[in-house]
N, C-alpha and C positions, 0 to 999 in steps of 0.2 A: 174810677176807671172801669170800664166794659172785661166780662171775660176774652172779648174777642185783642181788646188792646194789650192787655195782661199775656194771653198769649203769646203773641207777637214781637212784643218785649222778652219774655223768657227765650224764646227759641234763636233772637238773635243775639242777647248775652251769649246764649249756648255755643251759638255759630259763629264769633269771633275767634275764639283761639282755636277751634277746628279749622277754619281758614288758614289761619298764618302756619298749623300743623303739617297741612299735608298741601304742598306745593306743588305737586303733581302728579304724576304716575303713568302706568304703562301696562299693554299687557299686550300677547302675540303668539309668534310661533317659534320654537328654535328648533334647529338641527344641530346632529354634532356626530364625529366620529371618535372611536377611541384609537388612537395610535399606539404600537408596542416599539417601542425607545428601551436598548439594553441598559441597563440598569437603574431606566425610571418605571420598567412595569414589570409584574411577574405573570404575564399572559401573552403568549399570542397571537391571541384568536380574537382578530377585530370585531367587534361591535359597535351600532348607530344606535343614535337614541333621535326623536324626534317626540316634540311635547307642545303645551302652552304654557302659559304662563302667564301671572299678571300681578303688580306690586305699586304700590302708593311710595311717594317721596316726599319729606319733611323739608320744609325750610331751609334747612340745615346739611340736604343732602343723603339722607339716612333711606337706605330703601328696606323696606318689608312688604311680604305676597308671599305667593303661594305657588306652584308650580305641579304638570303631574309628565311623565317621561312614556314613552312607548321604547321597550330595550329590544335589539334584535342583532341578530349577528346570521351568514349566510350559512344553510344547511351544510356538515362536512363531520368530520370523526370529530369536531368539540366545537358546539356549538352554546348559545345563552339566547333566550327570550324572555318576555316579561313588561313586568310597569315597577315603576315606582312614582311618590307625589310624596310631596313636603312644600316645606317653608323657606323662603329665603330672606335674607337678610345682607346686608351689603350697604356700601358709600359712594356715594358719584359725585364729581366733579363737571360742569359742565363750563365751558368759553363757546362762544356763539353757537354755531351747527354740531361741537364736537363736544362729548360724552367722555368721560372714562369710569370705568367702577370698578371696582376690589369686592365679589361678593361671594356666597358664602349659601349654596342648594343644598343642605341637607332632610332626610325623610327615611320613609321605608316602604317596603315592596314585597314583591312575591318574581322571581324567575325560576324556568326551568334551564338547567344543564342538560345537554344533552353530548353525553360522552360513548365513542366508539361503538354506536347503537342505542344505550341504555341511559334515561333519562333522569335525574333528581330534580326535587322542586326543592325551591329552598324558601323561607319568609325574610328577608335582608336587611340592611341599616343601609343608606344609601346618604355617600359624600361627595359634593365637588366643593371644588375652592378655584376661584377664577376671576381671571384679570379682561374686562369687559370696553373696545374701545367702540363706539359709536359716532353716526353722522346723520343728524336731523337731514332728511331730503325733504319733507315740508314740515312744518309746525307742530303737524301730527302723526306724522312718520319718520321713523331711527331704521336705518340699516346697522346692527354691527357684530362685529368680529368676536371673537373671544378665544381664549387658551386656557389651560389650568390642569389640575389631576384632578382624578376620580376615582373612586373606591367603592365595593360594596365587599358586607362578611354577611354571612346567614348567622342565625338568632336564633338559637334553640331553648328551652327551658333546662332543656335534660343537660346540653354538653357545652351550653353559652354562647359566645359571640365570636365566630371566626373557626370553630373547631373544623369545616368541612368546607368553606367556600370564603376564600378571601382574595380577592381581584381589586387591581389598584394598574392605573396608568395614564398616560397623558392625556388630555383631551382636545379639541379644537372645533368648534363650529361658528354658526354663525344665528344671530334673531335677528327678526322683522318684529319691530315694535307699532303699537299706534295708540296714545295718548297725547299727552302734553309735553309738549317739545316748544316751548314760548318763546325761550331764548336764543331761535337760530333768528339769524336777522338776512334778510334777502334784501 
């Protein structure tokens, strides 16, 4: 057999179970607000996030990617900007054009607080957990919704995690997906 056959043969042994692995994926834009709900946040001082994001699905429904966020909240006596980017992980469910997922953005970042004029930066750990409903509008386009909480605490060496900045509350936006959407059927 030729190096050229030999080849050829390796890479698509290789390329069998990488196929049936990852069934498809996505990646796009999302937006989101953070809502202050009494006694599901201890802030509040609304903030949006606006980001990308982009993640592979197994077979099996398993999603894993990556994700980065733009934080921002309107100037006023207590305000937050910043980024954060991480990893997500998460399950989805799909029946023809319709999506659900259970997933799972966590990472870390850098914001500044900006309190009663005077400003702190912090370096953060950053958490959502959220319940994700979607609608293929074509094969390769998802509109969808989402809800969940979100969390960030600053990360210091000296005084640990959460001593100066721990922000938690409800969340709600929305993505514009464009990948592999196979199973809406028109």
């Amino acid at each position: 057999m030729c190096n050229t056959k030999i080849f050829i043969l390796v890479l698509a042994v290789l390329a069998a179970p990488l196929s049936a692995a990852f069934a498809g994926g996505a990646g796009g834009v999302t937006w989101s607000d953070q809502h202050s709900i009494s006694g599901f946040s201890n802030t509040t001082v609304p903030a949006s996030e606006i980001g990308g994001f982009g993640y592979g699905v197994t077979s099996g429904g398993r999603r894993t990617g990556g994700f980065g966020y733009v934080m921002y909240s309107e100037p006023g006596t207590d305000s937050l900007s910043g980024g954060v980017g991480g990893v997500i992980i998460g399950q989805e469910s799909r029946t023809g054009p319709f999506t659900i997922a259970a997933n799972l953005w966590t990472g870390a970042g850098a914001v500044s607080r900006g309190f009663s004029g005077t400003a702190s930066n912090y370096v953060v750990l950053f958490g959502e957990a959220n319940v994700e409903l979607g609608v293929a509008v074509t094969p390769w386009m998802q509109l969808s919704a989402y809800a969940g909480m979100q969390g960030i605490a600053d990360v210091d060496a000296r005084t640990g995690i959460g001593a100066e900045l721990v922000r938690y509350c409800p969340v709600a936006g929305m993505r514009l997906s464009w990948g592999s959407f196979q199973s809406a059927r028109w």
